[in-house]
Residue frames as a rotation matrix with the C-alpha (Angstrom) as fourth column:
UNK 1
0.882 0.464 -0.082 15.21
0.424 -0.858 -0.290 2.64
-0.205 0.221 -0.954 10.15
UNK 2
-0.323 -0.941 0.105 17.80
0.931 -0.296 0.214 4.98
-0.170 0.167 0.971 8.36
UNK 3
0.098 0.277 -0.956 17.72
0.353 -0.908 -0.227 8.57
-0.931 -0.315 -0.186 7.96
UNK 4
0.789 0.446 -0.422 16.53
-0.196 -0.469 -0.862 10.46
-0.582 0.763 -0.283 4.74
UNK 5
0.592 -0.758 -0.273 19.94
-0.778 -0.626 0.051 11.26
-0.210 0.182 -0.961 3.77
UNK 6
-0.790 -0.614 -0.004 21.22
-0.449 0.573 0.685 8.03
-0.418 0.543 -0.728 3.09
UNK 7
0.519 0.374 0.769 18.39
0.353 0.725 -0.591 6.97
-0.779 0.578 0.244 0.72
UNK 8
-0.663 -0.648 0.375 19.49
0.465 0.036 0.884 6.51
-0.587 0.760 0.278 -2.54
UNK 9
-0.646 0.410 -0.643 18.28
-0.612 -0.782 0.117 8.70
-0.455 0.469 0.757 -5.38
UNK 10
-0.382 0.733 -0.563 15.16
-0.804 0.038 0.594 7.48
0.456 0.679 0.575 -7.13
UNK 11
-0.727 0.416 -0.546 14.08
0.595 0.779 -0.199 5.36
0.343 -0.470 -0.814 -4.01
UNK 12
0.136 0.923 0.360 10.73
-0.228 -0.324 0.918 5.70
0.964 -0.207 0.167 -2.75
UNK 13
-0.821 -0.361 -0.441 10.54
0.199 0.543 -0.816 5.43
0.534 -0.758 -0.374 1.30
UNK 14
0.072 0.986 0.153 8.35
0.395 -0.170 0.903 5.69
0.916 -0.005 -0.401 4.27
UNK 15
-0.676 -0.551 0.489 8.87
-0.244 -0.458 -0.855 8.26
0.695 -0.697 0.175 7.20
UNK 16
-0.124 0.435 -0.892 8.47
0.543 0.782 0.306 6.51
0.831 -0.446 -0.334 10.26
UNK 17
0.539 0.122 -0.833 9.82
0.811 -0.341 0.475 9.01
-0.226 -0.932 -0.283 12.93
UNK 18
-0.025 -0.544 0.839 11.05
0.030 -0.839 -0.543 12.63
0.999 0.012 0.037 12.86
UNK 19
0.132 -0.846 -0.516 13.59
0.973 0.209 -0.095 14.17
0.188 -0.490 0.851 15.25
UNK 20
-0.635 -0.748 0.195 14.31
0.677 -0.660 -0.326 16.85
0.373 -0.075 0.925 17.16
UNK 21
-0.823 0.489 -0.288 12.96
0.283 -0.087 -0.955 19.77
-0.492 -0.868 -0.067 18.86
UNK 22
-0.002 1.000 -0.008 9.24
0.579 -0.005 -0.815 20.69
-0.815 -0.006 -0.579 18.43
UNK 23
0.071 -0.117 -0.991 9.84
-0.635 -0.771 0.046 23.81
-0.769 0.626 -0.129 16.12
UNK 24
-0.646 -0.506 -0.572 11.61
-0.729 0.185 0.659 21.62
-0.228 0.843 -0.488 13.74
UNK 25
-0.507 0.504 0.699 9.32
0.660 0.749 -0.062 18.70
-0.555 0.430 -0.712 13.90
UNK 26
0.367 0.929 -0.052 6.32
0.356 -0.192 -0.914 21.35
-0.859 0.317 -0.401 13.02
UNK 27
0.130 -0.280 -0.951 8.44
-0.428 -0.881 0.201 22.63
-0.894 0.381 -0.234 10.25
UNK 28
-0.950 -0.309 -0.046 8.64
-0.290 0.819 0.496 19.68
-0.115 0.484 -0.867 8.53
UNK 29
-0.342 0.867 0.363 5.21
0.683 0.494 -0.538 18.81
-0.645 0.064 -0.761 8.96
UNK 30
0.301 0.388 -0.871 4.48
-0.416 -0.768 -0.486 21.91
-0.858 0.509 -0.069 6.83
UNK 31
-0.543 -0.425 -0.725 6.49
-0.760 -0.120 0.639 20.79
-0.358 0.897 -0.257 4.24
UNK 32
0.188 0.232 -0.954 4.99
-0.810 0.586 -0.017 17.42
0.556 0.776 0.298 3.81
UNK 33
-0.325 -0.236 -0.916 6.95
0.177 0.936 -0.304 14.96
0.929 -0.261 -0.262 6.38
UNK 34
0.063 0.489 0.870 4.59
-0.983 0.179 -0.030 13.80
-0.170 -0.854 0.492 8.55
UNK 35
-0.275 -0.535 0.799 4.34
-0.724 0.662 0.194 9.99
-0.633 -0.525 -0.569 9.44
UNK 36
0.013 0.440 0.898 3.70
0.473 0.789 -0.393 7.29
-0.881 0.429 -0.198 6.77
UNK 37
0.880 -0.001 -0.475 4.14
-0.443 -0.363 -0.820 9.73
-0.172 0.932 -0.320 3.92
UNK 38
0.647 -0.556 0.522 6.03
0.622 0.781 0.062 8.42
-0.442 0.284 0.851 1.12
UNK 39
0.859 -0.075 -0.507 8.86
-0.253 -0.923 -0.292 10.20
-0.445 0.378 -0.811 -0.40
UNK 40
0.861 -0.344 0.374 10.87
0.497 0.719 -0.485 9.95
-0.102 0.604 0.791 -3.00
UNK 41
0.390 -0.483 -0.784 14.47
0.205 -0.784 0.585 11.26
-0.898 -0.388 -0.207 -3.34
UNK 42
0.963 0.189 0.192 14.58
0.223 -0.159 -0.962 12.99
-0.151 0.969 -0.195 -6.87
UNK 43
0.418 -0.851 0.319 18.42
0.030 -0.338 -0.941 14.49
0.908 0.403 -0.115 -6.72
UNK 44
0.563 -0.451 -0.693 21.43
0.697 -0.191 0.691 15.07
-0.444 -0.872 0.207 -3.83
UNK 45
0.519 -0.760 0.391 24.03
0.156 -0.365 -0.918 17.74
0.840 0.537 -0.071 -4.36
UNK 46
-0.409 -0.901 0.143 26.44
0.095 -0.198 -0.976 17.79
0.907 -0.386 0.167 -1.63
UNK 47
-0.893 0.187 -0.409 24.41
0.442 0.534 -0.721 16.23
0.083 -0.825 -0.559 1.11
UNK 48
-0.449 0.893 0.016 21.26
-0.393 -0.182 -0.901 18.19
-0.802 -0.411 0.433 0.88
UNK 49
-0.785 0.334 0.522 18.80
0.490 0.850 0.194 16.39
-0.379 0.408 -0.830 -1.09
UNK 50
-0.647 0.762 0.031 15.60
-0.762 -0.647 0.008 17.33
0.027 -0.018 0.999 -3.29
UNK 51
-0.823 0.471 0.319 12.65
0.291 0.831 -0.474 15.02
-0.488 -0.297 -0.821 -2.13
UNK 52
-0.780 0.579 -0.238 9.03
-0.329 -0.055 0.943 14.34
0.533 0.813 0.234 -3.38
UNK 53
-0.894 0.256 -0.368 6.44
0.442 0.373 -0.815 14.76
-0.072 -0.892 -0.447 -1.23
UNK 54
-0.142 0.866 -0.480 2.48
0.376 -0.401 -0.835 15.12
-0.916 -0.299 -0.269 -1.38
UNK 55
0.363 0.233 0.902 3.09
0.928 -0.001 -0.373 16.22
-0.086 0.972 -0.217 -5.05
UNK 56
0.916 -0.275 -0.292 5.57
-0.194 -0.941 0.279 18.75
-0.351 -0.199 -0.915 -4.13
UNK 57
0.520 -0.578 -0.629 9.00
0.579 0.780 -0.238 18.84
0.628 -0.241 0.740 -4.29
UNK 58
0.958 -0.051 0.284 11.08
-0.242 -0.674 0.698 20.23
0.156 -0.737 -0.658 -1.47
UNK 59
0.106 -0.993 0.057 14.80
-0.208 -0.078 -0.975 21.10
0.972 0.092 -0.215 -1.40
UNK 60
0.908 0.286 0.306 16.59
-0.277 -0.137 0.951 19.76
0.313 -0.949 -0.045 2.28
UNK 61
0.148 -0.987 -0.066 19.66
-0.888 -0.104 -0.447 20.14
0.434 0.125 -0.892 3.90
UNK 62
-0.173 -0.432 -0.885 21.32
-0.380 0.858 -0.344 17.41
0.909 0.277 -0.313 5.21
UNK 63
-0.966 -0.085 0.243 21.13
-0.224 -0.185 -0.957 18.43
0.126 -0.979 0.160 8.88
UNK 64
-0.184 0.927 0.327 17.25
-0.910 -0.035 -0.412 18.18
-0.371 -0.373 0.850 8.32
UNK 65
0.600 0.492 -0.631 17.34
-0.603 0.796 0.048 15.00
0.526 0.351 0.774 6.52
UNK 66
-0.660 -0.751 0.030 19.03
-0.409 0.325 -0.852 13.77
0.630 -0.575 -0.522 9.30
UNK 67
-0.606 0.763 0.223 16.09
-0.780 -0.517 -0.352 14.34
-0.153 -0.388 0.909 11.01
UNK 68
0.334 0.938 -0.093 13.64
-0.942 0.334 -0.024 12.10
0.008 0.096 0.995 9.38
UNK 69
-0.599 -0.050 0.799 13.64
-0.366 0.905 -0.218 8.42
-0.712 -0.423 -0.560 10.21
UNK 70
0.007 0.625 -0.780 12.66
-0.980 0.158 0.117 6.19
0.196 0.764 0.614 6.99
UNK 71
-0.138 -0.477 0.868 12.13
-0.503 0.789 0.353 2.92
-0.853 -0.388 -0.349 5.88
């Protein structure tokens, strides 16, 4: 497992485990990352990333893609 933040742009992954306290987990689950969803990372600018998720997309800093545990 590696965290969001180092996938590479136009990879597809699968979040295995999010991180951290409870607040933040459920905040994320709003957006979209919840376990087994795939997501794709569409752009980075200076560590925060925009991802694809659920047919969204969703801007995230780095500190939160820290956060998510892929593979």
């Amino acid at each position: 497992m590696m965290p969001l933040a180092m996938a590479k742009i136009g990879e597809t992954v699968t979040i295995r485990k999010i991180t951290g306290r409870d607040d933040v987990r459920q905040h994320l689950a709003e957006l979209g990352f919840v376990m087994g969803e795939r997501v794709t990372v569409v752009s980075k600018m200076g560590g925060n990333l925009i991802c694809a998720v659920k047919d969204s997309r969703v801007a995230l800093s780095q500190s939160m893609a820290m956060r998510v545990l892929v593979n």
